[in-house]
C-alpha positions as CSV (number, residue, x, y, z in Angstrom):
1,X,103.9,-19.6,150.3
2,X,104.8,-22.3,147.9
3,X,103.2,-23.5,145.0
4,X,99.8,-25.1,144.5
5,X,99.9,-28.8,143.5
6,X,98.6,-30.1,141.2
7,X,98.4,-34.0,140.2
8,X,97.1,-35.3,136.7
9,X,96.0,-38.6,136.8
10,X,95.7,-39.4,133.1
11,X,96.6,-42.4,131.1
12,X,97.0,-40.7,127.6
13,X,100.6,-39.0,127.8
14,X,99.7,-35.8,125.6
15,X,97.0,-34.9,128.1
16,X,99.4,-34.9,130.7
17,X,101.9,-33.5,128.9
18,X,99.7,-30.7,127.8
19,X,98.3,-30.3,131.3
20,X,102.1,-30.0,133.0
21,X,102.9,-27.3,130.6
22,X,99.5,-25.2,131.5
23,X,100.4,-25.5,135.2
24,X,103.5,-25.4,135.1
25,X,103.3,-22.3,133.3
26,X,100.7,-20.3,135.4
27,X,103.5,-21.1,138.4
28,X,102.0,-24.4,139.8
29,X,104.1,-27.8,140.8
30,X,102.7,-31.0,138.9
31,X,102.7,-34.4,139.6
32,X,101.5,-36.9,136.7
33,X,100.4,-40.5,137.5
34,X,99.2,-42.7,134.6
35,X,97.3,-45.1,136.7
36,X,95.5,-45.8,139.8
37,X,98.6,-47.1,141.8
38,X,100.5,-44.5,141.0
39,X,98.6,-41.7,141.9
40,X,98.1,-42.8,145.2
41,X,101.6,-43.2,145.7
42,X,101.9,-39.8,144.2
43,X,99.6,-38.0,146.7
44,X,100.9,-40.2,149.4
45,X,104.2,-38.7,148.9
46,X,103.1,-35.2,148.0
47,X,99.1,-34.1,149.0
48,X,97.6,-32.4,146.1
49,X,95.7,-28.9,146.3
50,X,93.8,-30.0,143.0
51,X,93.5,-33.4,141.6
52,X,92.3,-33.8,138.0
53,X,91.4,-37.6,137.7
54,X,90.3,-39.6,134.6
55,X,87.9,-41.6,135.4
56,X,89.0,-44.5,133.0
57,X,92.7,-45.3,133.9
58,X,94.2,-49.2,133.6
59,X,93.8,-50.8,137.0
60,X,90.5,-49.1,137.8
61,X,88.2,-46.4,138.1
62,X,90.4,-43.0,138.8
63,X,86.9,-42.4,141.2
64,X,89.7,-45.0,143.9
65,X,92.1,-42.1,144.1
66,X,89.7,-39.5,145.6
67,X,87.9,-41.9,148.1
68,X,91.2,-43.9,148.9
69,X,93.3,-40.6,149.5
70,X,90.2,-39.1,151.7
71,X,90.7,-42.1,153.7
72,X,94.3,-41.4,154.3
73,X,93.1,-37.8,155.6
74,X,94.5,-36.7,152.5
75,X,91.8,-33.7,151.0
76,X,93.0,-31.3,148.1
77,X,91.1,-28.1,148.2
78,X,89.5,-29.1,144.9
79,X,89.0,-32.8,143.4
80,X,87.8,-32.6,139.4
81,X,86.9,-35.3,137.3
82,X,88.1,-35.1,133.6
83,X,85.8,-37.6,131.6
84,X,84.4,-38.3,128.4
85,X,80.9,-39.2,129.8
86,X,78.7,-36.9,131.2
87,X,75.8,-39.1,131.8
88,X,73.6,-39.1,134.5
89,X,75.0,-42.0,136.1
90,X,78.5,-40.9,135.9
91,X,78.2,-37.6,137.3
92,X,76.5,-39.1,140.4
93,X,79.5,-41.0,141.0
94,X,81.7,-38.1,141.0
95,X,78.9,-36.2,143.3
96,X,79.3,-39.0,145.4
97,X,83.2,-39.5,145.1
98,X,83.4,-35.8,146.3
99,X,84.3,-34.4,142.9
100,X,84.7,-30.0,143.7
101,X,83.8,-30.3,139.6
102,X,82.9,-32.4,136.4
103,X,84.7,-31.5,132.8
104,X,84.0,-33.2,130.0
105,X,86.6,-33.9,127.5
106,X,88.0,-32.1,125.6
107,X,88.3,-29.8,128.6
108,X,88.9,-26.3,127.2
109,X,92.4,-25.0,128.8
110,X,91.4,-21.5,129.5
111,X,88.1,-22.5,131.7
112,X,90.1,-24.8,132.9
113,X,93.1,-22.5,134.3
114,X,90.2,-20.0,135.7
115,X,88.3,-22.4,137.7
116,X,91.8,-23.4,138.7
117,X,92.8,-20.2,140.0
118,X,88.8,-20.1,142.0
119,X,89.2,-23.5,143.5
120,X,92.9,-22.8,144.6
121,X,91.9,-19.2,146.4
């Protein structure tokens, strides 16, 4: 069986970097994108089993990647927005997007990695 992957879409590069060393670590393969357009090429190339998207990225709302790549019949076993906001409004919109989960920043590593490990079963 090979490796889950995982692909952090995340425009601050310590996030990411922290985040590849945590996967990376507990044995998983990571793809980083620092922006819409590139994470769509990412899971284009490679599907993701868990995509952990920021919602505020430069060319748009990181929301695009999970509705674009569903529309490419591209569905990771477990889709989790990484935000700052945890407003009413902004959780629908992950409900909506298909989001498995909602964690607002700063997301702590060890929930993070456990939930991992449920979602990725």
């Amino acid at each position: 069986m090979t490796e889950p992957h995982v692909l952090i879409v995340e425009d601050n590069e310590l996030v990411t970097g922290a985040l590849r060393i945590l996967f990376e670590g507990t044995g998983h393969r990571v793809s980083v994108a620092h922006s819409v357009a590139e994470a769509l090429l990412r899971g284009g190339e490679d599907a993701p089993d868990l995509l952990l998207l920021d919602l505020s990225l430069p060319d748009g709302d990181g929301l695009e990647v999970a509705t674009t790549l569903r529309q490419r019949g591209i569905q990771p076993r477990a889709i989790v927005a990484l935000t700052g906001r945890d407003d009413a409004e902004s959780l629908a919109r992950c409900e909506a997007a298909g989001c498995t989960a909602v964690m607002v920043k700063p997301v702590r590593t060890g929930e993070l990695l456990m939930k991992a490990r449920e979602w990725l079963a």
